[in-house]
C-alpha positions in Angstrom: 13.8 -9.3 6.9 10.5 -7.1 5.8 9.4 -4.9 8.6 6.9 -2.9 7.6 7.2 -0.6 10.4 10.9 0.4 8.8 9.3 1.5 5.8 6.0 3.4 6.4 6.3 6.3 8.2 3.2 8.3 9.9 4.1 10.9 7.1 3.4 7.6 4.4 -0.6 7.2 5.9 -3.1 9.5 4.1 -6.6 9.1 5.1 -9.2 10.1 4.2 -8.7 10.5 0.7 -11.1 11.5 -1.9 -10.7 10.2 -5.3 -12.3 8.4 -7.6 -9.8 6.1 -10.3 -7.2 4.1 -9.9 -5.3 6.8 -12.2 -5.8 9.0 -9.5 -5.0 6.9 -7.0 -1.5 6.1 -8.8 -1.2 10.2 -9.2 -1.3 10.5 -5.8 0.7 7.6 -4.2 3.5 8.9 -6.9 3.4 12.4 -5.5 3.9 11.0 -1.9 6.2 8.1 -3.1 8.4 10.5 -5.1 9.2 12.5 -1.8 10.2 9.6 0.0 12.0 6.9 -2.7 13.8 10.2 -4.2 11.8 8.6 -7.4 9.8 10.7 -10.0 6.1 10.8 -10.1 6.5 9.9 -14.2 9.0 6.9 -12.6 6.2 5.3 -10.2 2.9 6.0 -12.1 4.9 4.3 -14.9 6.0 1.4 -12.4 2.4 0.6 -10.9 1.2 0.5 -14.3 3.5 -2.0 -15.4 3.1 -4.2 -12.4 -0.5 -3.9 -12.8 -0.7 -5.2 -16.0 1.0 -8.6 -15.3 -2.0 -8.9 -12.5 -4.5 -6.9 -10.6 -2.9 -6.5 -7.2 -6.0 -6.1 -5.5 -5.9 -8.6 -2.2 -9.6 -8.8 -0.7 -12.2 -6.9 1.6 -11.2 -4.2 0.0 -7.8 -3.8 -0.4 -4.5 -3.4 -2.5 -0.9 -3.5 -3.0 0.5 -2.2 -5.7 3.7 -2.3 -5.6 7.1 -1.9 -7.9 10.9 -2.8 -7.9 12.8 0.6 -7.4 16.9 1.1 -8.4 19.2 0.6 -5.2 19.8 3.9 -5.2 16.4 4.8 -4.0 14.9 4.3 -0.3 12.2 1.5 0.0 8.9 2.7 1.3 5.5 2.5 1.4 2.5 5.1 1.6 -1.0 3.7 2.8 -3.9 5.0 1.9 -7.6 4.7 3.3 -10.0 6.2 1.0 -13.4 8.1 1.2 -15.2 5.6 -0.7 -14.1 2.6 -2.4 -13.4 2.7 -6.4 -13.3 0.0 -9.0 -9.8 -1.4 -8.9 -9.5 -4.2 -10.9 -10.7 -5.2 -14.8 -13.9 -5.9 -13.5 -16.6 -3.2 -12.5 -17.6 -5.1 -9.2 -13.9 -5.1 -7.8 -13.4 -2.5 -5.2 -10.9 -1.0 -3.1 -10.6 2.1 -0.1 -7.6 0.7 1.4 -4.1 0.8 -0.4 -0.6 0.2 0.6 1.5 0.9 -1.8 5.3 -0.1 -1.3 8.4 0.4 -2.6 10.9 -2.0 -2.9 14.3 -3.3 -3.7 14.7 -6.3 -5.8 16.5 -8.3 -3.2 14.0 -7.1 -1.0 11.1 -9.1 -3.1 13.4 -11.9 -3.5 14.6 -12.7 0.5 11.3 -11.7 1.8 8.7 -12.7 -0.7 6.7 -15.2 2.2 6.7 -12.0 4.7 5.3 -9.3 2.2 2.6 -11.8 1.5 1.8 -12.3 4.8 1.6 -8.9 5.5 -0.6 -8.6 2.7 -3.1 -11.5 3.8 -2.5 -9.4 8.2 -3.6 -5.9 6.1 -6.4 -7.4 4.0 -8.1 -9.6 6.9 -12.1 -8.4 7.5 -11.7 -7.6 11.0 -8.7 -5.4 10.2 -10.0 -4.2 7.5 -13.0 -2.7 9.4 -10.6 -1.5 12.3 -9.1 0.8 9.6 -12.1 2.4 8.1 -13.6 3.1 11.9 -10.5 4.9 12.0 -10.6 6.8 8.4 -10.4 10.6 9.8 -7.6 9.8 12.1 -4.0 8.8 10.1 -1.8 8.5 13.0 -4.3 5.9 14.8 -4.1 4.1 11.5 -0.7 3.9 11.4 -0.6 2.6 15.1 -2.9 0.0 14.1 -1.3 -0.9 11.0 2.4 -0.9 12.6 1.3 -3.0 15.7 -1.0 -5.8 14.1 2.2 -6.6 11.7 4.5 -6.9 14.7 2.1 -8.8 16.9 1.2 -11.2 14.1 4.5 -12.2 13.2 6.1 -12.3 16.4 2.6 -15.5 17.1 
């Protein structure tokens, strides 16, 4: 079963982040992704950028999950980002994102667990958790907490 708490650790949150394109946002989850998947950067910029293509994975209020398959041989994981100000995500100008969780993931991963990364995604993406994250932009472990214990407490409603 997905549990997000297995895979983002406190060294995976990164807030707050200055940058301005999603380029730059891929450069930089790849540098922290490559770390912890045992991936290449080259490997995961190249992965977003496919998944991306077949559909924005921008969510709402303001946040995304890009995401990619990874080989067996890697570790699933996830780096979250929160970031200074929000950039244009999608194809269209008015699409914008701060918040990011980026995960890692094994094919039958995606496949058993498909209903429980979405409903992650809809737990991480909800307004008023959305706003509990930016009031906590400066401090990553606090945003871990937050993150960690609203997935827990939602699914075990």
């Amino acid at each position: 079963m997905f549990d997000l708490s297995s895979i983002l650790k406190k060294n995976g949150v990164m807030s707050p982040v200055l940058c301005y394109s999603r380029k730059k946002i891929f450069e930089i989850i790849a540098a922290q992704g490559a770390s912890l998947t045992g991936l290449s950067n080259t490997e995961i910029i190249t992965g977003l950028n496919s998944r991306e293509k077949i559909g924005t994975t921008y969510i709402q209020n303001g946040f995304a999950l890009p995401h990619m398959i990874i080989p067996d041989s890697a570790a699933e994981s996830a780096v979250f980002l929160v970031l200074e100000n929000p950039i244009s995500y999608g194809q269209m100008e008015d699409i914008k994102a701060d918040i990011i969780l980026a995960l890692f993931l094994h094919q039958d991963t995606v496949e058993e667990d498909a209903d429980t990364i979405e409903e992650t995604s809809l737990i991480l993406s909800d307004i008023a958790i959305t706003k509990s994250i930016r009031s906590l932009r400066n401090i990553p472990n606090q945003i871990y907490l937050l993150i960690v214990n609203v997935c827990a407490r939602e699914k075990s409603s």
